[in-house]
N, CA, C and O atoms as a GROMACS GRO file, in nm:
protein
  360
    1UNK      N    1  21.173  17.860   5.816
    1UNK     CA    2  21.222  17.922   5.939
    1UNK      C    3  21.364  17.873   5.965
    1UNK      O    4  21.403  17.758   5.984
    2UNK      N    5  21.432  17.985   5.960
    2UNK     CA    6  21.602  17.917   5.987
    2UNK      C    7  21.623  17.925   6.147
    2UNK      O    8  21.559  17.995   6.226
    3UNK      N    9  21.718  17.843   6.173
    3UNK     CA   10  21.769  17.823   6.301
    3UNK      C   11  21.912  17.910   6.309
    3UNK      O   12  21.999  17.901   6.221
    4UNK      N   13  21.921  17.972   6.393
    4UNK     CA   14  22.026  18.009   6.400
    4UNK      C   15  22.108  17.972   6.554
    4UNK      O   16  22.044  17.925   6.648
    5UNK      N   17  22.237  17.998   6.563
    5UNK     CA   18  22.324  17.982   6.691
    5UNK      C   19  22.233  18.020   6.828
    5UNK      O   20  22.172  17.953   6.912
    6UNK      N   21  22.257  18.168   6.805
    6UNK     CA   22  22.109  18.252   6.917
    6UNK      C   23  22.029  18.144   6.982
    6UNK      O   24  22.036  18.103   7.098
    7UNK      N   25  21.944  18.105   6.874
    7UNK     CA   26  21.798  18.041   6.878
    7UNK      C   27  21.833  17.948   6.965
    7UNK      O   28  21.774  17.947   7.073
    8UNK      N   29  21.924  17.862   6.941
    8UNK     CA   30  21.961  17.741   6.970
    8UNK      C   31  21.991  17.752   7.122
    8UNK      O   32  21.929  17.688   7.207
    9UNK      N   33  22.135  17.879   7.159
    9UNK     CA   34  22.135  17.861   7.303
    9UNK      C   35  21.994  17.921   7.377
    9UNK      O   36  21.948  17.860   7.474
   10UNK      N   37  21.938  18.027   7.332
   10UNK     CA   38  21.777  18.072   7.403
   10UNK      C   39  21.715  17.945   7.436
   10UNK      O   40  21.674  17.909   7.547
   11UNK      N   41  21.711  17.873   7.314
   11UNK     CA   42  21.590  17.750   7.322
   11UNK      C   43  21.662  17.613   7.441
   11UNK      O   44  21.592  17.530   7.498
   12UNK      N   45  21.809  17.622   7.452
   12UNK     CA   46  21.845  17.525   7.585
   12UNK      C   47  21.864  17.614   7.706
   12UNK      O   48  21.908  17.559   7.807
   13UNK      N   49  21.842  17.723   7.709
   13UNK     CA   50  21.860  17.795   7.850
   13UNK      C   51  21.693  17.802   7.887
   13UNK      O   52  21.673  17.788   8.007
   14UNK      N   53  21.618  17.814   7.837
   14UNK     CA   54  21.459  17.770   7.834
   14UNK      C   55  21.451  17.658   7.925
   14UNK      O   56  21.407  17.647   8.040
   15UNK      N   57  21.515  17.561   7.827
   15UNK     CA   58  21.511  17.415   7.855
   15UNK      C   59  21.596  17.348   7.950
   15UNK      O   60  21.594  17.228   7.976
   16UNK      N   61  21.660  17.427   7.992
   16UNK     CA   62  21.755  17.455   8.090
   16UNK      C   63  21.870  17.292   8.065
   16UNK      O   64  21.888  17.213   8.158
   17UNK      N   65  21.924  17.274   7.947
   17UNK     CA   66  21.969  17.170   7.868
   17UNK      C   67  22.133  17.292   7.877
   17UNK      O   68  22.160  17.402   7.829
   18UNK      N   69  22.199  17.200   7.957
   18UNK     CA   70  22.370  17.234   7.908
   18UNK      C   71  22.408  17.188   7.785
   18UNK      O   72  22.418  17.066   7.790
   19UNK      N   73  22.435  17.235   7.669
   19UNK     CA   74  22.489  17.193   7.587
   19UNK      C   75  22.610  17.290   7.562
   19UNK      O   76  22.613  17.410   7.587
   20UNK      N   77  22.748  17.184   7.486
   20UNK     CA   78  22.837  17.281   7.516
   20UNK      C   79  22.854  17.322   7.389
   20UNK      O   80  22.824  17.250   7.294
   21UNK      N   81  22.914  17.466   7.374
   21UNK     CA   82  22.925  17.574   7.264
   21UNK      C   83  22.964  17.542   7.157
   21UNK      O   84  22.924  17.598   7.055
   22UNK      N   85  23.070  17.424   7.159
   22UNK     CA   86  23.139  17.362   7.019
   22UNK      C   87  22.982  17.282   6.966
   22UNK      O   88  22.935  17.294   6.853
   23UNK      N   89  22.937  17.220   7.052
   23UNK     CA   90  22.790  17.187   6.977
   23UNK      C   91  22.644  17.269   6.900
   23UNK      O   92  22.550  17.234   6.829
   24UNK      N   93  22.690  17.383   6.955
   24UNK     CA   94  22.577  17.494   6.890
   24UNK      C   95  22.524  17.496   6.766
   24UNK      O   96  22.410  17.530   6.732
   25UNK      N   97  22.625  17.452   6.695
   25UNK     CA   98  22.663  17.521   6.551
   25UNK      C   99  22.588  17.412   6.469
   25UNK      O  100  22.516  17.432   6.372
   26UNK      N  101  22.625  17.266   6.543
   26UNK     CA  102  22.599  17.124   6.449
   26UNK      C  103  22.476  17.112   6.523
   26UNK      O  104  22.411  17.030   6.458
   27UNK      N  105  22.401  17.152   6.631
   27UNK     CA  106  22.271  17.144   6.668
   27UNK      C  107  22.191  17.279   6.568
   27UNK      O  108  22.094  17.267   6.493
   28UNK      N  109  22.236  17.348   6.585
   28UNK     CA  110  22.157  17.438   6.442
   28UNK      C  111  22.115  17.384   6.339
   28UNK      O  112  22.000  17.400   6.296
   29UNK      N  113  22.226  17.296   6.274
   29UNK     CA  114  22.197  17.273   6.155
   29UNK      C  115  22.131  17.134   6.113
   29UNK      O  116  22.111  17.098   5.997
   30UNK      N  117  22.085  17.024   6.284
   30UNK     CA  118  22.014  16.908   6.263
   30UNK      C  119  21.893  16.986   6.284
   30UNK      O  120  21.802  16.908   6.259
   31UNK      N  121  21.852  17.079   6.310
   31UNK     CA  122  21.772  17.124   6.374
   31UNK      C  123  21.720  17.225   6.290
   31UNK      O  124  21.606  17.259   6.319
   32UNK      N  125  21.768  17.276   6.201
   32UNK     CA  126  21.771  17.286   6.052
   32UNK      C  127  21.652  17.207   5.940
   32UNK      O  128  21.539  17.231   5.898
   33UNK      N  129  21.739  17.119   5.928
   33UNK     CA  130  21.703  16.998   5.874
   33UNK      C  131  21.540  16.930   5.934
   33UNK      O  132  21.443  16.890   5.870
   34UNK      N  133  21.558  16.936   6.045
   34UNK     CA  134  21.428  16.892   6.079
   34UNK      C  135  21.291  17.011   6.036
   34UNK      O  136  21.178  16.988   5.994
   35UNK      N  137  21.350  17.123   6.064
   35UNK     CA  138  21.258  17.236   5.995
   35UNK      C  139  21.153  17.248   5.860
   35UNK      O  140  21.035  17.270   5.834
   36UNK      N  141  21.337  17.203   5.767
   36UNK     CA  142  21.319  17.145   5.614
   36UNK      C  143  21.202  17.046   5.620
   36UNK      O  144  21.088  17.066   5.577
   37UNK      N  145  21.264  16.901   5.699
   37UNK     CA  146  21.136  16.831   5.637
   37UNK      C  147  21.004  16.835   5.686
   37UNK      O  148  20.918  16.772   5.625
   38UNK      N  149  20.972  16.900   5.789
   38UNK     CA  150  20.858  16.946   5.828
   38UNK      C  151  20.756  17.028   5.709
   38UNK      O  152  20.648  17.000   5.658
   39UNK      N  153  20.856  17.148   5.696
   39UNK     CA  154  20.779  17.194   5.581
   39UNK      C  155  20.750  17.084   5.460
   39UNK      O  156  20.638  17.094   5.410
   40UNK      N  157  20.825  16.992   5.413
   40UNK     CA  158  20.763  16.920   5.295
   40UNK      C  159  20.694  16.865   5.378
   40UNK      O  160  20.623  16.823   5.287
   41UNK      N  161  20.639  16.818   5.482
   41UNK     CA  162  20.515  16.759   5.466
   41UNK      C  163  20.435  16.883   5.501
   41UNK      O  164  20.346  16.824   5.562
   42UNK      N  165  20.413  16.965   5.504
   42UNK     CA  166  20.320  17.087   5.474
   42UNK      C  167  20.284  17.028   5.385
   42UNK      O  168  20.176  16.971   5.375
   43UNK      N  169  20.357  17.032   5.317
   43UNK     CA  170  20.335  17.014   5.098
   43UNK      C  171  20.218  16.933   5.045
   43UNK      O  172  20.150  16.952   4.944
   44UNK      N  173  20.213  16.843   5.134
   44UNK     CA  174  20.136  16.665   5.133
   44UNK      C  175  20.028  16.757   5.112
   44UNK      O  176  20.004  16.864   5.169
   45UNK      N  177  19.944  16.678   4.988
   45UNK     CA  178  19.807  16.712   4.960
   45UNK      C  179  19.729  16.584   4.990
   45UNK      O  180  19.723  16.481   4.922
   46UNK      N  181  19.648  16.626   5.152
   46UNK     CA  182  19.597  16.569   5.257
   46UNK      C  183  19.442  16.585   5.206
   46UNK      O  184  19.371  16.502   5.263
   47UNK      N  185  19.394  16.639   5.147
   47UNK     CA  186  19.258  16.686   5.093
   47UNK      C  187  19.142  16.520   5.031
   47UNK      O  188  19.136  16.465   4.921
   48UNK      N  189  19.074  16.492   5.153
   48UNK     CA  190  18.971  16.381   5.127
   48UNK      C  191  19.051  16.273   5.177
   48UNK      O  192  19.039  16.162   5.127
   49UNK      N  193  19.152  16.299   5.294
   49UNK     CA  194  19.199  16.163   5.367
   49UNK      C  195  19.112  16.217   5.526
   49UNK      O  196  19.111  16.328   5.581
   50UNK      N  197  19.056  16.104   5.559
   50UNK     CA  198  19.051  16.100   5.671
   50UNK      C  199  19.116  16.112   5.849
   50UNK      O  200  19.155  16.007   5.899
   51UNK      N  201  19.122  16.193   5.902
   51UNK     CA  202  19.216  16.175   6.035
   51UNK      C  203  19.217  16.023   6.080
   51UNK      O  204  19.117  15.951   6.075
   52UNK      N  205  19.374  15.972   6.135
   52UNK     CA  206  19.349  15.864   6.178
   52UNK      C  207  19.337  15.876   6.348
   52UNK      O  208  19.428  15.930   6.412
   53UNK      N  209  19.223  15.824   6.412
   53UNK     CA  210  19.186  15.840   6.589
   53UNK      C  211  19.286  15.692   6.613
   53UNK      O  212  19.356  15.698   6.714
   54UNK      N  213  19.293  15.599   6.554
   54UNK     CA  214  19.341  15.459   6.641
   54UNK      C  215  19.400  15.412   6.482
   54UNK      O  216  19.343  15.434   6.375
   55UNK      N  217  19.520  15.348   6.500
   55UNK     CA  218  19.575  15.217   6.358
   55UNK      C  219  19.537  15.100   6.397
   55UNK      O  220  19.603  15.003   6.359
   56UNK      N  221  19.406  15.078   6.494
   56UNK     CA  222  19.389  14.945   6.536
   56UNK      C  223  19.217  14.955   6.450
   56UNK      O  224  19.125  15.034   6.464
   57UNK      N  225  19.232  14.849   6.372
   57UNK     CA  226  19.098  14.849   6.310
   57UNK      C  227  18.973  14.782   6.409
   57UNK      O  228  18.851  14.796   6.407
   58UNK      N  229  19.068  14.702   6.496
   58UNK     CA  230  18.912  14.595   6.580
   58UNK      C  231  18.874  14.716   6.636
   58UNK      O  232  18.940  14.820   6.628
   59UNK      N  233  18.736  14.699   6.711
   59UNK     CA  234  18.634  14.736   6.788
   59UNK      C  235  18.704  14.740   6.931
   59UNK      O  236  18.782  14.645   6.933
   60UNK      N  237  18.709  14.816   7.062
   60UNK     CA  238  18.822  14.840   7.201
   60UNK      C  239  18.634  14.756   7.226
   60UNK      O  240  18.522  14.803   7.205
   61UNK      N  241  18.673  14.639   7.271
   61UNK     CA  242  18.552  14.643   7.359
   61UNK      C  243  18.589  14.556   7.526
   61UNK      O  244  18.655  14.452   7.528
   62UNK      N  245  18.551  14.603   7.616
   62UNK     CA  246  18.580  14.542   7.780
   62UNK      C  247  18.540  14.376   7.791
   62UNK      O  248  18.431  14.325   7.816
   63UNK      N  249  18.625  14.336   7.772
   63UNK     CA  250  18.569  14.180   7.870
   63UNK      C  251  18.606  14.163   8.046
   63UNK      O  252  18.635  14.237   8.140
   64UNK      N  253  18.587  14.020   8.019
   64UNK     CA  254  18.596  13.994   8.190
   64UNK      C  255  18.740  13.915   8.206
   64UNK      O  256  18.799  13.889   8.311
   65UNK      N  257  18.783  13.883   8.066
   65UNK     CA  258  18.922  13.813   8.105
   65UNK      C  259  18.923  13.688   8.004
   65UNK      O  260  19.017  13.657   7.931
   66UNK      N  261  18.760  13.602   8.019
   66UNK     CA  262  18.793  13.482   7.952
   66UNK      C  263  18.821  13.393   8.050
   66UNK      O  264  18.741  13.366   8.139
   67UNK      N  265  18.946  13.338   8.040
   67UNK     CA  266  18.993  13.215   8.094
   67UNK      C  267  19.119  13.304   8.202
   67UNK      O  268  19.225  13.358   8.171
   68UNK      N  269  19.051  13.288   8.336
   68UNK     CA  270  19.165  13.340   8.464
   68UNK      C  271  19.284  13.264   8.461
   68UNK      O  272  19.391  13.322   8.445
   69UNK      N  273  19.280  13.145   8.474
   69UNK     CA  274  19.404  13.048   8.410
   69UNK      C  275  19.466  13.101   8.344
   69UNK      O  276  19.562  13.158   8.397
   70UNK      N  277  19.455  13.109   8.240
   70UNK     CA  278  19.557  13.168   8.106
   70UNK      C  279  19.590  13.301   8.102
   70UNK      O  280  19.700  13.326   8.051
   71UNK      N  281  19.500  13.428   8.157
   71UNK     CA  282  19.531  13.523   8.198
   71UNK      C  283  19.638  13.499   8.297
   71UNK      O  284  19.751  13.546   8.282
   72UNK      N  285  19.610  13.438   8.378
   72UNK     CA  286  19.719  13.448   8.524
   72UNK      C  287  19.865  13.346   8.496
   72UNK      O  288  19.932  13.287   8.581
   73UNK      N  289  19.880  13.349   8.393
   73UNK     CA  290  20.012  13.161   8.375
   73UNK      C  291  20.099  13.250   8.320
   73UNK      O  292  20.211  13.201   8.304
   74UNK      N  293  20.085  13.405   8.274
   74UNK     CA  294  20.202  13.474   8.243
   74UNK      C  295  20.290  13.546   8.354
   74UNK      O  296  20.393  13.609   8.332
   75UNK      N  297  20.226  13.522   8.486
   75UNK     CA  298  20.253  13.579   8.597
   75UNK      C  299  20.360  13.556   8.644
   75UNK      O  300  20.394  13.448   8.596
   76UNK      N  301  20.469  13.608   8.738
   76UNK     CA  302  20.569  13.548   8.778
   76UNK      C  303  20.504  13.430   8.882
   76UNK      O  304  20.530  13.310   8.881
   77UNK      N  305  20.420  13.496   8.964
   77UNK     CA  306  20.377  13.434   9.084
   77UNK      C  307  20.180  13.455   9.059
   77UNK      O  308  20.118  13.553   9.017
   78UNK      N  309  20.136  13.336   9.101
   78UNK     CA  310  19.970  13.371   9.136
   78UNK      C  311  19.953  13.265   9.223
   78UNK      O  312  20.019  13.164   9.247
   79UNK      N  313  19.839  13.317   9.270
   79UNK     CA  314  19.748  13.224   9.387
   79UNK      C  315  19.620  13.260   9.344
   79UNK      O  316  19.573  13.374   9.346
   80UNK      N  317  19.563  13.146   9.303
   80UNK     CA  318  19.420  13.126   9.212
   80UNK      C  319  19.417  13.184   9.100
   80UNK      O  320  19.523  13.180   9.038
   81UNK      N  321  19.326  13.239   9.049
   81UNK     CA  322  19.296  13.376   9.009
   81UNK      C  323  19.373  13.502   9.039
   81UNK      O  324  19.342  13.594   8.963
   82UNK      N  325  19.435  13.522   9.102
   82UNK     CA  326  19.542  13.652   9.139
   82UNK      C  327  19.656  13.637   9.090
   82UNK      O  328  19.712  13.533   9.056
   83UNK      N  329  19.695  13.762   9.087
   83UNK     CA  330  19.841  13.796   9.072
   83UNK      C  331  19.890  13.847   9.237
   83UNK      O  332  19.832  13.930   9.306
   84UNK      N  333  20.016  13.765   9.273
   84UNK     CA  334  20.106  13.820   9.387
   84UNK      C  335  20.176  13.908   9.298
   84UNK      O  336  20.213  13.902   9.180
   85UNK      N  337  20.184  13.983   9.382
   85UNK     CA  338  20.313  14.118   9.418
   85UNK      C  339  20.334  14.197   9.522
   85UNK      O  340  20.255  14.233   9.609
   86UNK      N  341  20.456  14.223   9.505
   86UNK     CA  342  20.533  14.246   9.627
   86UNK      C  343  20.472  14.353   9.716
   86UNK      O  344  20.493  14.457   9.653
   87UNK      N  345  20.432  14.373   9.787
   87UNK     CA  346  20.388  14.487   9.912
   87UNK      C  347  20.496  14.638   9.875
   87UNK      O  348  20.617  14.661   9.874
   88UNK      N  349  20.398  14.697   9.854
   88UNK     CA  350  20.487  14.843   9.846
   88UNK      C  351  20.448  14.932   9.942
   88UNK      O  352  20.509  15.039   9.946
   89UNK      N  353  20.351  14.908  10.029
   89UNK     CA  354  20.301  15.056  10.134
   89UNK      C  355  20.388  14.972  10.235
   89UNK      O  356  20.396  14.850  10.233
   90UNK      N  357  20.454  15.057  10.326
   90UNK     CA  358  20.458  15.010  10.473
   90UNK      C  359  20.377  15.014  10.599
   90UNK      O  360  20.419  14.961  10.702
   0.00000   0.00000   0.00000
């Protein structure tokens, strides 16, 4: 799929993105390029790989914290077990 000038201002008046006209030409053609390598990874023969859901291999499981101490000593400010922060409702 080529990009052309057209495309380019349609697709920032959409986007409602000022870009100015001397830039049209060199946004076409990064934009281009990104097209290109998109299609090679079309190409990728993906056949018997698995989707990846997470790159985190452990188990997500909920605790309670552990140690409140050590949770709370990265804090700027705490009192006990808590974290202070600053009041935001009036």
């Amino acid at each position: 799929m080529a990009i052309d000038a057209a495309t380019v201002r349609k697709v920032a008046r959409l986007a409602r993105i000022a870009e100015p006209e001397e830039r049209i030409e060199a946004l076409a053609n990064e934009l281009n390029g990104i097209m290109t390598w998109i299609e090679q990874l079309a190409e990728v023969d993906t056949e018997g790989c698995e989707p990846l859901t997470s790159v985190v291999a452990a188990d997500d499981v909920v605790t309670m914290g552990g140690d409140p101490a050590r949770v709370t000593s990265n804090a700027p400010k705490s009192v006990g077990n808590f974290f202070v922060v600053p009041k935001v409702v009036e």
